[in-house]
C-alpha positions, 0 to 999 in steps of 0.5 A: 835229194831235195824234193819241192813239190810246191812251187810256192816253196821254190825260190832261186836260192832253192833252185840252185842248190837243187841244181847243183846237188844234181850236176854233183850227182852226175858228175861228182868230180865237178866242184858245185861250190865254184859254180855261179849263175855264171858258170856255162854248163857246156864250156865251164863244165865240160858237159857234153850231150850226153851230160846235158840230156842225163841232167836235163832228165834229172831236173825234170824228175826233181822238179815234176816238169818236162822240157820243150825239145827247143828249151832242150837245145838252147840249154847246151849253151847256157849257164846256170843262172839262164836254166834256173830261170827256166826251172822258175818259169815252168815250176810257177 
């Protein structure tokens, strides 16, 4: 588990390597080296709300944050690329 405490050290690259370490934890029958910023986490996935709210919990554990419960909401239809953009924005 890849833990960044500073966020200085955090960069795209690091973020969606971290993600995908932890959408492979939760579900380890998605293949994370098909998944691109692209890759819709509902649709492309097949998270359901339950999935959704287990990762949602783990990115805020790795990444030492919390949701907002509208940010919590608009993440069932978004892709990665949109939530790393999230993790960014909370963790700069």
């Amino acid at each position: 588990k890849i833990m960044i405490k500073e966020a200085k050290m955090a960069n795209k690259e690091s973020v969606i390597d971290s993600l995908k370490k932890l959408i492979e934890e939760s579900n380890p029958s998605i293949d994370v080296n098909a998944i691109s910023e692209d890759t819709k986490l509902e649709e492309d996935l097949q998270m359901g709300s339950l999935e959704m709210y287990e990762l949602t919990m783990a990115v805020e554990e790795e990444f030492d944050f919390t949701f907002e419960d509208e940010e919590q909401e608009q993440l069932m239809d978004a892709s990665v690329g949109a939530l790393v953009e999230v993790i960014l924005a909370k963790i700069s």
